[in-house]
PASE-728661 format. One record per residue: residue number from 1; residue in three letters; x, y, z of N, C-alpha, C in turn. Coordinates in steps of 0.05 Angstrom, whole numbers, plus 5000, padded with zeros to 4 digits. Atoms other than C-alpha are relative to their C-alpha. Layout:
pt i = NUM, aa = ALA, n_xx = X, n_yy = Y, n_zz = Z, ca_xx = X, ca_yy = Y, ca_zz = Z, c_xx = X, c_yy = Y, c_zz = Z
...
! end
This chain:
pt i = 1, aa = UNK, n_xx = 5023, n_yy = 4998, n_zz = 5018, ca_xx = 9166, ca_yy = 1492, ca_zz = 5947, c_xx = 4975, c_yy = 5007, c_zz = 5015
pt i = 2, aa = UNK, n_xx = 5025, n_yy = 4997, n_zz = 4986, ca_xx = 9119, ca_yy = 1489, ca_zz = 6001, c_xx = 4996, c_yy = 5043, c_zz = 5010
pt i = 3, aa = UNK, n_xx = 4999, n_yy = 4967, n_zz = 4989, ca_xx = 9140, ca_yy = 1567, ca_zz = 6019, c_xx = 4990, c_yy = 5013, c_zz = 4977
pt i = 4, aa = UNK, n_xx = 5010, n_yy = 4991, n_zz = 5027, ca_xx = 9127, ca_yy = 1581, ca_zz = 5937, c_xx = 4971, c_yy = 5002, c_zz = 5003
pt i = 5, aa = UNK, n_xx = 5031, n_yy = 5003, n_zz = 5006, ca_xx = 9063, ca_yy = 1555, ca_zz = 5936, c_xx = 4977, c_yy = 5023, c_zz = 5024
pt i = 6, aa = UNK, n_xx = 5017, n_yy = 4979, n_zz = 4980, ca_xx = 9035, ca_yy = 1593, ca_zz = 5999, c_xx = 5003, c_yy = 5027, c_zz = 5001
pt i = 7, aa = UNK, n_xx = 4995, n_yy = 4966, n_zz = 4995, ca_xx = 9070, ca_yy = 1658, ca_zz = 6000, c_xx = 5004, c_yy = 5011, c_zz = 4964
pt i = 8, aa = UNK, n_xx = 5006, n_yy = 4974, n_zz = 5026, ca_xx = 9079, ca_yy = 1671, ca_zz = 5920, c_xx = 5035, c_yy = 5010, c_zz = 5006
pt i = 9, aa = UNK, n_xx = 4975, n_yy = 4993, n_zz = 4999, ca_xx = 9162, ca_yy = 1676, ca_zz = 5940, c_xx = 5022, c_yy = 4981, c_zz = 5007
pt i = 10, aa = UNK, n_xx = 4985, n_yy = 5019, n_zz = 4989, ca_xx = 9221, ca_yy = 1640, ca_zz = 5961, c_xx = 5020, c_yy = 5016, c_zz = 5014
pt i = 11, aa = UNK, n_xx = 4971, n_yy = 4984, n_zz = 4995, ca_xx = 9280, ca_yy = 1668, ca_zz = 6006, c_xx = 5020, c_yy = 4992, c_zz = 4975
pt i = 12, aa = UNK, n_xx = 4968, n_yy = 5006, n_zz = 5021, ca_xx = 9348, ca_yy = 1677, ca_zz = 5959, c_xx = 5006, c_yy = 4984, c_zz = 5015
pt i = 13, aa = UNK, n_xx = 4983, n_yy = 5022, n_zz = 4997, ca_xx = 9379, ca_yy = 1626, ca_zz = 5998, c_xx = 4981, c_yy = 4978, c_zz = 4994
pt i = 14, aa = UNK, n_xx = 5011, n_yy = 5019, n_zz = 5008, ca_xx = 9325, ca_yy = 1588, ca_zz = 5997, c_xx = 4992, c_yy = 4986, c_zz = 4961
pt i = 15, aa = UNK, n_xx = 4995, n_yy = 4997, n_zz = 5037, ca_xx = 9330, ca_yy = 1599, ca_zz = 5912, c_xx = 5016, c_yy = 4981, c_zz = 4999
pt i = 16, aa = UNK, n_xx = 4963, n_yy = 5010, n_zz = 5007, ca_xx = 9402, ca_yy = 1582, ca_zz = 5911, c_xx = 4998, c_yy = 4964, c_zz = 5005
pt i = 17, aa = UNK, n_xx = 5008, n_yy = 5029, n_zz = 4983, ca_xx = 9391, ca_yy = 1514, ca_zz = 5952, c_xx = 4984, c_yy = 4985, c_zz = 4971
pt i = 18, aa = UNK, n_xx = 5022, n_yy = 5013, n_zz = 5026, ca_xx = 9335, ca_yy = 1494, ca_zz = 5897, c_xx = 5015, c_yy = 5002, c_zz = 4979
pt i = 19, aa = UNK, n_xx = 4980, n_yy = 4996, n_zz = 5030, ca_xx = 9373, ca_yy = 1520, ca_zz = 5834, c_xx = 5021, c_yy = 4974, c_zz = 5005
pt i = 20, aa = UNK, n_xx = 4980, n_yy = 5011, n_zz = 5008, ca_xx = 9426, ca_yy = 1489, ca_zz = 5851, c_xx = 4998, c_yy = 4969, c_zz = 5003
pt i = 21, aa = UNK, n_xx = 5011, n_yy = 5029, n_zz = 5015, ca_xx = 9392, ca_yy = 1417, ca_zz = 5855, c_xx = 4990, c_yy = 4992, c_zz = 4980
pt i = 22, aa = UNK, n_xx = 5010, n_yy = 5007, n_zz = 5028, ca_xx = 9352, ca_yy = 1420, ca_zz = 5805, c_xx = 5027, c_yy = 4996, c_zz = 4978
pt i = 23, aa = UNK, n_xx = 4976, n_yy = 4995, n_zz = 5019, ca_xx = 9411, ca_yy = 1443, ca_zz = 5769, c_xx = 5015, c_yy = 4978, c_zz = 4987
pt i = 24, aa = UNK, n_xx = 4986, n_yy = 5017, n_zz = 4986, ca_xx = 9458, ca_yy = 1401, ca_zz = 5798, c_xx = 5006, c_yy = 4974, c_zz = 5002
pt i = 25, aa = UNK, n_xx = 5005, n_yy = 5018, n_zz = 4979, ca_xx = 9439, ca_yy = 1346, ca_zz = 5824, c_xx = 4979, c_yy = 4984, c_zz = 4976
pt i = 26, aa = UNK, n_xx = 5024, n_yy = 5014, n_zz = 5018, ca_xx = 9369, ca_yy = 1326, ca_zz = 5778, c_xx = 5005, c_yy = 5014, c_zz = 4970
pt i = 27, aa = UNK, n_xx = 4996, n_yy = 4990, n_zz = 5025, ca_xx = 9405, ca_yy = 1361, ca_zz = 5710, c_xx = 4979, c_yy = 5016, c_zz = 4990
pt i = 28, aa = UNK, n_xx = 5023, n_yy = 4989, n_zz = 5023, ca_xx = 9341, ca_yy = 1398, ca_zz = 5692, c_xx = 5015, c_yy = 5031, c_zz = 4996
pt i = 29, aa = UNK, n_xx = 4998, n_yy = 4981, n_zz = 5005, ca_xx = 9365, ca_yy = 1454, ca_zz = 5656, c_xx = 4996, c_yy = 5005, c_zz = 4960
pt i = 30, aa = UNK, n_xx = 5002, n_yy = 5007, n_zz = 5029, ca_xx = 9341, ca_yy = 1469, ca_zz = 5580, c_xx = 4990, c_yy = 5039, c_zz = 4999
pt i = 31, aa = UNK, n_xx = 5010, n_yy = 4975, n_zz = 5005, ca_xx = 9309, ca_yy = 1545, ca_zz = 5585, c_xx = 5018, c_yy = 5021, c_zz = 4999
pt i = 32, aa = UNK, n_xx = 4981, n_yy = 4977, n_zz = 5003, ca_xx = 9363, ca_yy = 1592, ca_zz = 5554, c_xx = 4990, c_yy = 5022, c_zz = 5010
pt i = 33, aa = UNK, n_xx = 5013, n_yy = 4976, n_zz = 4990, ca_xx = 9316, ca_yy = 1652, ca_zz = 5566, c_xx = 5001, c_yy = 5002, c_zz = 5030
pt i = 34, aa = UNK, n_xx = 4998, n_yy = 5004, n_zz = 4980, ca_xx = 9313, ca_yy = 1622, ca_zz = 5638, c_xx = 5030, c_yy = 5011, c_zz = 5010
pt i = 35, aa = UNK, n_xx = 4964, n_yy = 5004, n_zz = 5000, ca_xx = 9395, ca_yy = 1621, ca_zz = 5639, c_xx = 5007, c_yy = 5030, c_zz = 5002
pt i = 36, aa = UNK, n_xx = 4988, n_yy = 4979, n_zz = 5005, ca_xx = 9401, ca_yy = 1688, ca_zz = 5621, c_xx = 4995, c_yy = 5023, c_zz = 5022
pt i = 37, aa = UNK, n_xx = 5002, n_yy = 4989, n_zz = 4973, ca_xx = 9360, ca_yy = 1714, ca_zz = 5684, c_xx = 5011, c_yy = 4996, c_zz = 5025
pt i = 38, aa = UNK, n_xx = 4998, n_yy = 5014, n_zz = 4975, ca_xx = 9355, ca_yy = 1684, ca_zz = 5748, c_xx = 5026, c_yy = 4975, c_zz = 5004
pt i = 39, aa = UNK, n_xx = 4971, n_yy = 5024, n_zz = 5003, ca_xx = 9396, ca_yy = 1618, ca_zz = 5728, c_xx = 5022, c_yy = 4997, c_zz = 4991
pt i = 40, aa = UNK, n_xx = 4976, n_yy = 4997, n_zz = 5014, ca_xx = 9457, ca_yy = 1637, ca_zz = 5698, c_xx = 5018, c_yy = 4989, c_zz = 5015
pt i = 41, aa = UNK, n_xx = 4977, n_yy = 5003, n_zz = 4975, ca_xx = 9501, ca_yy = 1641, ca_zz = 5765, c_xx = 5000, c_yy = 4966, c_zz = 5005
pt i = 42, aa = UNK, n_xx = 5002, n_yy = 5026, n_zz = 4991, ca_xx = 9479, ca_yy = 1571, ca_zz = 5788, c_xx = 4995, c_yy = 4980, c_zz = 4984
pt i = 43, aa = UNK, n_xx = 4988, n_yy = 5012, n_zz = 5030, ca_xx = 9477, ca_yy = 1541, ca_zz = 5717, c_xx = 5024, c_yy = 4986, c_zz = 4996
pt i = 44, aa = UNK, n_xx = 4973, n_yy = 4994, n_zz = 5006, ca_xx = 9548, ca_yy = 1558, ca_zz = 5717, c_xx = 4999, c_yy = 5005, c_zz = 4958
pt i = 45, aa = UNK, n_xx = 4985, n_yy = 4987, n_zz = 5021, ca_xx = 9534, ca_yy = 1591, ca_zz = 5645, c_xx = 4999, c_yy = 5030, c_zz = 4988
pt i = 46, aa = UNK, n_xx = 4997, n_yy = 4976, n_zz = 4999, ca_xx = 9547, ca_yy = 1654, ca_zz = 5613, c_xx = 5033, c_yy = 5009, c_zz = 5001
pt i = 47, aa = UNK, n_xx = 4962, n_yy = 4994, n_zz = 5009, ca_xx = 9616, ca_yy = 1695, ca_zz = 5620, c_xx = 5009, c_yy = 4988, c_zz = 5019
pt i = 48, aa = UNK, n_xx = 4996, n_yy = 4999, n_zz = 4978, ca_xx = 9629, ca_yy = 1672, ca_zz = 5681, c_xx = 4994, c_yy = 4962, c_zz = 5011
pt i = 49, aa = UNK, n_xx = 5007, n_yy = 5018, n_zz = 4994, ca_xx = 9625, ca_yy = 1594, ca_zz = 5686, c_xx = 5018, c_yy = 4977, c_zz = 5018
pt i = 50, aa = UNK, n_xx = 4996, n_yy = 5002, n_zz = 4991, ca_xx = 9641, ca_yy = 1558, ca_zz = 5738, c_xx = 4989, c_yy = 4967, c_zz = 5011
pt i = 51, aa = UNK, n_xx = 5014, n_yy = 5024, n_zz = 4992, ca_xx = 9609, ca_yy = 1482, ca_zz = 5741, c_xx = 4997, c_yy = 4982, c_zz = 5020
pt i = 52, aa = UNK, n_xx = 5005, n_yy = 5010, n_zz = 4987, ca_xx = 9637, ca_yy = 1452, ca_zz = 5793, c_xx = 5003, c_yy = 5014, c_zz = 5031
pt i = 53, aa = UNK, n_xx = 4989, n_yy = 4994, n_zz = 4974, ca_xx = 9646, ca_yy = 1499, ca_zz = 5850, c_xx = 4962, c_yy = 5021, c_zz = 5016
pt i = 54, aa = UNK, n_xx = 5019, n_yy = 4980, n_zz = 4995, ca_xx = 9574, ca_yy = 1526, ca_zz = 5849, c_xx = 4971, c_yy = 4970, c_zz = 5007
pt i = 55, aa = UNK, n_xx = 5011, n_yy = 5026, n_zz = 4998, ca_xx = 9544, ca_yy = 1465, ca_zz = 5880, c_xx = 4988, c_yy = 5008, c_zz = 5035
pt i = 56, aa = UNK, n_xx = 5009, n_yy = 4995, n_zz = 4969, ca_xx = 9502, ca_yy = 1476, ca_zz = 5952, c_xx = 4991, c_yy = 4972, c_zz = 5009
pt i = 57, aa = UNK, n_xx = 5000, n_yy = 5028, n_zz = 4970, ca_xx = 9493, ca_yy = 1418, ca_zz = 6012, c_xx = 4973, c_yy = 5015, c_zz = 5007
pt i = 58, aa = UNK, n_xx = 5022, n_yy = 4987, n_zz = 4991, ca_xx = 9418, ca_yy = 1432, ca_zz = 6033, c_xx = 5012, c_yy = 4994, c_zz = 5031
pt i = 59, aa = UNK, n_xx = 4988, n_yy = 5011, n_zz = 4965, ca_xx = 9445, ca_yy = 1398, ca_zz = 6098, c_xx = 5018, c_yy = 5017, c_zz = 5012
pt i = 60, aa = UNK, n_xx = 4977, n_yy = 4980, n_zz = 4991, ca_xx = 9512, ca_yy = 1448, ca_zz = 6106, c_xx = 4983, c_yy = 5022, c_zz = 4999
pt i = 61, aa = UNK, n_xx = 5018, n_yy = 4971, n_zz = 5007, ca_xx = 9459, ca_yy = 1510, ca_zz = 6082, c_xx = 4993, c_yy = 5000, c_zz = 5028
pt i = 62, aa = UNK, n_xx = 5017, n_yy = 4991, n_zz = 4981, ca_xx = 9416, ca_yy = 1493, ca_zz = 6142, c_xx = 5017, c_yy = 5001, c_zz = 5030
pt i = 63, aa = UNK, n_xx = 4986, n_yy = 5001, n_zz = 4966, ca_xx = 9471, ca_yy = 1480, ca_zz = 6203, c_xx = 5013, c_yy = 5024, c_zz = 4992
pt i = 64, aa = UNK, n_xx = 4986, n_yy = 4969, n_zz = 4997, ca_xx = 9498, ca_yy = 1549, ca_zz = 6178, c_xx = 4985, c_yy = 5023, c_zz = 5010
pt i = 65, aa = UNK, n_xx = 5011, n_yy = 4979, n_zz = 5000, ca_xx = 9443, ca_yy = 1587, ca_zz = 6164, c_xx = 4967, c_yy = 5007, c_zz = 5021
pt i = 66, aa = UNK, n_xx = 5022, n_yy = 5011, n_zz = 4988, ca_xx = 9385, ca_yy = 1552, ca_zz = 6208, c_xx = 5002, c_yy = 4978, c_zz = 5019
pt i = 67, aa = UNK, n_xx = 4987, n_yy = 5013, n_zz = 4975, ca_xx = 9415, ca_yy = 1526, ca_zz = 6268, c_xx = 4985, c_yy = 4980, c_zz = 5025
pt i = 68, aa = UNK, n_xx = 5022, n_yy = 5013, n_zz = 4988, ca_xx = 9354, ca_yy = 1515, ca_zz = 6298, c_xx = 4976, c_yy = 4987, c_zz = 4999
pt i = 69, aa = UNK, n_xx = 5023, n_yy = 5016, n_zz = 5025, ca_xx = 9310, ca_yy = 1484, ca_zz = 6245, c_xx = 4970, c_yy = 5021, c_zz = 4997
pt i = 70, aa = UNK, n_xx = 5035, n_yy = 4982, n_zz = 5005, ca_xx = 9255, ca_yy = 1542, ca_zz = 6253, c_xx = 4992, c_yy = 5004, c_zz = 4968
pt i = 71, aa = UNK, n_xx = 5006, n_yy = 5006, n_zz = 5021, ca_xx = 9253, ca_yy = 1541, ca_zz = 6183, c_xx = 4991, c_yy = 4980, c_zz = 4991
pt i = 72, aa = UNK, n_xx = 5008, n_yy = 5026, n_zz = 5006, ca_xx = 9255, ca_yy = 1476, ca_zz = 6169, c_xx = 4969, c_yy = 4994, c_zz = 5008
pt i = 73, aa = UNK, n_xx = 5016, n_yy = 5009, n_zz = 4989, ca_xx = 9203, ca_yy = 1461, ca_zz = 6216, c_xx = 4974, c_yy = 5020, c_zz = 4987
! end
């Protein structure tokens, strides 16, 4: 959030990671219009649904993709 607020963007992984808590994790999902863009995939709705396999680990994301926490940090 803190990368939103300053830069006006988010990396896609860094998307995916968020979607898929909010999602996930804190249930917020109510904006069909929303669903049909951006959140569909990590929703899991649409043609293509998939509920429990579309679930991300912020903790597994970062020892994959950020080994060295320069992001984090």
């Amino acid at each position: 959030m803190r990368q939103m607020q300053a830069l006006g963007w988010m990396h896609n992984r860094l998307r995916m990671i968020s979607a898929s808590f909010l999602v996930k994790d804190l249930l917020i999902d109510g904006d069909l219009a929303a669903n049909n863009g951006g959140w569909q995939w990590t929703a899991s709705t649409g043609v293509e649904p998939v509920p429990n396999f579309r679930i991300f680990n912020p903790t597994t994301q970062g020892e994959r993709f950020d080994k060295q926490s320069e992001f984090i940090r």
